[in-house]
N, C-alpha and C positions, 0 to 999 in steps of 0.2 A: 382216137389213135393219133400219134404226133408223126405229120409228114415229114420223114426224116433229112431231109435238105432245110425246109424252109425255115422249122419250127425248133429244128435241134441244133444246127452249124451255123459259125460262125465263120465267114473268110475273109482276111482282115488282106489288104494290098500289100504290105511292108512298106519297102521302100529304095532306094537307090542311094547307096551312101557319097557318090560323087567318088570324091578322093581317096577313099579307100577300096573302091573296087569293088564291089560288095554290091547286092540286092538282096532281098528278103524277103519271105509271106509265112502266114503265120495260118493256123486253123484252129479252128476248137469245137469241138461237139459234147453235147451233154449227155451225161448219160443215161441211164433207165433206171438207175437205184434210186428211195424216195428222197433227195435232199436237193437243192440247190447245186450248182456248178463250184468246185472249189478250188479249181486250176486257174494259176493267176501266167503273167509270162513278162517278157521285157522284151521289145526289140529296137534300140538307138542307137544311133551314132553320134556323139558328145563329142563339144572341146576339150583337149585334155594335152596339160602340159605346154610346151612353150609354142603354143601354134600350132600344137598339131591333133588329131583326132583317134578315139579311141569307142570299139566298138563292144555294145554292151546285151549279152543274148541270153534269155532264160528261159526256164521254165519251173513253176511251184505249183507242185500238187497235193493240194490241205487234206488233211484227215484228221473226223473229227469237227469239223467245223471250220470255216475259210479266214479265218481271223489273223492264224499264223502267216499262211499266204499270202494275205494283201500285206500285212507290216513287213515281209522280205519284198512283195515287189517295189513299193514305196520308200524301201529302206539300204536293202542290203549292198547295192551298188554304190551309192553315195559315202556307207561308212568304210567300206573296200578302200575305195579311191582315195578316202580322206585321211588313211594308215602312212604315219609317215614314210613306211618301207616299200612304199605301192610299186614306185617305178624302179628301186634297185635292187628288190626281192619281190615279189607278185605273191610269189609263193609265201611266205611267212606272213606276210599281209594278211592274205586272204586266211591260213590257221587262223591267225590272232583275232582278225576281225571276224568269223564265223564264231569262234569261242564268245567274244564277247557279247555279240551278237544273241547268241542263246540264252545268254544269261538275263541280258534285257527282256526277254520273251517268260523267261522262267519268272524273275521278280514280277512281273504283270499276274503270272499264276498263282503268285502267293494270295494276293486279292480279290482275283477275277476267276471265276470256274469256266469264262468264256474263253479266256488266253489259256486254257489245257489242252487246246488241240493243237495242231501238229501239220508238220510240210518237209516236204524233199526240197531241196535246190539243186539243179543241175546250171550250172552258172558258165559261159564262154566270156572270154575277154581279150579281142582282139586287135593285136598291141603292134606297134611298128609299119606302120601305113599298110597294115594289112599282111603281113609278113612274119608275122610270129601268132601263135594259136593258145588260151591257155585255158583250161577244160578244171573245174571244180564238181564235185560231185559229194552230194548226201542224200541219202535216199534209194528207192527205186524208178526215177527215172531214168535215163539214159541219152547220152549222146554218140554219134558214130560220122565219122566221117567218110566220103568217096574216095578212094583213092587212085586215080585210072580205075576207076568201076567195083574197085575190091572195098569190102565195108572193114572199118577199124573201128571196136569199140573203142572211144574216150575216155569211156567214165567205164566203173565197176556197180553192177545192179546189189545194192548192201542190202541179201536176204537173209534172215536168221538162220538155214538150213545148213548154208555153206560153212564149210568147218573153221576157217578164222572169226566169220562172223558167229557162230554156234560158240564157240572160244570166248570170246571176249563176253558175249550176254552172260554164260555160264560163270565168269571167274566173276563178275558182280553179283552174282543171284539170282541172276534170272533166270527162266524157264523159256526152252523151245519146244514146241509139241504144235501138234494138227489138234483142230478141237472135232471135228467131224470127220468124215469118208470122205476124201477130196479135195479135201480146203486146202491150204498153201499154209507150211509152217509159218506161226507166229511168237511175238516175245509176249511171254505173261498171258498168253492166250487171246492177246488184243492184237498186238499190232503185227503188220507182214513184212517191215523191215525191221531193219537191226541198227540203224541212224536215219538221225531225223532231226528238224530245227523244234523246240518246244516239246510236247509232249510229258507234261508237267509230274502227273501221276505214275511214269513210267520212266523218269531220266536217267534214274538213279540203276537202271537195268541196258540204257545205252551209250550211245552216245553221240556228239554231232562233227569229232574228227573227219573230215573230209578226206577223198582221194583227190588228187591233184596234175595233170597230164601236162605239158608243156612240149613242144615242139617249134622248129621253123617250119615255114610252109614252102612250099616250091608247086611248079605247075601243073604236075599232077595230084596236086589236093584241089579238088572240083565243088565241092560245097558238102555241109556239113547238118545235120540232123541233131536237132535235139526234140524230146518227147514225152507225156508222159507216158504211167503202165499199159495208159488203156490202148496205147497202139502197141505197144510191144507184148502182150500179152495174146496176140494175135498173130503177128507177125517178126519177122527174126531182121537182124539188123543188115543181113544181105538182100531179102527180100523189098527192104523198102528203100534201098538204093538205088536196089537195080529201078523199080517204080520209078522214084525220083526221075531219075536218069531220064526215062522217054518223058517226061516234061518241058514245056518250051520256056520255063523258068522258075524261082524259088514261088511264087505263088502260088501258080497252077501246082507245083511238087506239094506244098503242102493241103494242098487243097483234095487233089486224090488221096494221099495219104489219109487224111481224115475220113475222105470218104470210102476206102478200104475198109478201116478198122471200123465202121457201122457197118458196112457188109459182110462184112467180118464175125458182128455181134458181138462187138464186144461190147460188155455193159457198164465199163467204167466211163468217167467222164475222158477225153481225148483232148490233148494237147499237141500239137504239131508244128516244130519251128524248122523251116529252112532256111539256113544261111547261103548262098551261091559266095563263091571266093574269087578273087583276083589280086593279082599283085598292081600296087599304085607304080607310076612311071615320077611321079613328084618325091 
């Protein structure tokens, strides 16, 4: 039997972005279905721009196989940045670069029956010495932020049940339906979202249009949560604020967190990013 701290969690320190005011810890637990771990994640603070810094927070949870995962952790940030529109639309950017993005992944599918699986991106891009917020989302992961203690989803959970997302699978051909007593709607009888990066054999029934969040921050935004299903599948986006919150900071926050959703039982793999926020004085 697998001692569930030693032999299943991962707790990673983050780190201290200096100038941008920011700390960060990361968690990850494996989970009890038979496969390897397929939750990939990012957490940096890069140069960016003329001197100044830009902070870059993910998480990717593969299905199907963790191939699509690692080529967005490895990737997806760098072709972001590299969109000529990056710094005076973020938001077009990142459409354009997600779109082509999938496309690179699909072509790999033509060849490879190994590049036909699949990944969420819940993607943060934190822009202006820490002062501006910008939330991408495909999939069902999810991000949410503290706000004075009240949780705000960031992102939207893309499940095939809900009726725009039931809408759009439909007007391509697809099919939503339970395959069993209890199972969670799927598209084509496979999959449990309704957008996703890759997904070769099934694209043609979703798709990888992104939601897109953007805000300024001010000082009651306290730090922000991104994660995959296997904690939210457990717990709701108030409950693991409030948790956050009695932590003595984003490590330790993601580090209960993680260890909730095993106590929890939940059995998917567990990904847990805390960002803590602050405004730069530079």
């Amino acid at each position: 039997m697998l001692n569930p701290v030693k032999d299943r969690c991962t707790w990673s320190g983050g780190g201290n972005s200096g100038r941008l005011g920011v700390e960060y810890g990361h968690a990850q637990v494996e989970g009890t279905r038979p496969h390897p771990i397929e939750d990939y994640h990012v957490e940096t603070i890069r140069p960016f721009g003329d001197g100044g810094r830009i902070g870059l927070f993910a998480i990717f949870d593969g299905h199907g196989g963790s191939e699509v995962a690692e080529y967005l952790q490895q990737n997806l940030f760098d072709i972001v940045l590299d969109h000529p529109s990056f710094s005076t639309d973020p938001k077009q950017a990142i459409r354009e670069s997600y779109m082509a993005i999938d496309q690179r992944i699909l072509d790999m599918g033509e060849t490879s029956k190994v590049w036909r699986a699949g990944s969420t991106a819940t993607t943060a891009f934190l822009l202006d010495k820490g002062r501006r917020l910008v939330v991408a989302n495909v999939g069902d992961s999810r991000a949410v932020i503290s706000r004075d203690g009240a949780a705000v989803d960031l992102s939207v959970d893309h499940e095939p049940q809900k009726p725009g997302e039931r809408q759009m699978v439909e007007s391509k051909g697809g099919e939503v339906s339970k395959q069993l007593m209890g199972d969670v709607y799927r598209v084509d009888r496979r999959l449990a979202m309704s957008r996703a990066f890759g997904d070769y054999n099934h694209k043609a029934h979703m798709t990888v249009e992104p939601d897109i969040w953007e805000d300024e921050l001010t000082a009651d935004d306290e730090f922000f949560i991104i994660a995959s299903d296997g904690l939210w599948h457990v717990m709701n986006s108030q409950e693991a604020v409030d948790m956050a919150r009695k932590q003595s900071n984003a490590k330790a926050a993601a580090k209960a967190l993680g260890q909730a959703a095993l106590d929890l039982k939940s059995h998917d793999d567990i990904s847990v990013l805390v960002v803590g926020l602050g405004i730069s004085e530079i």
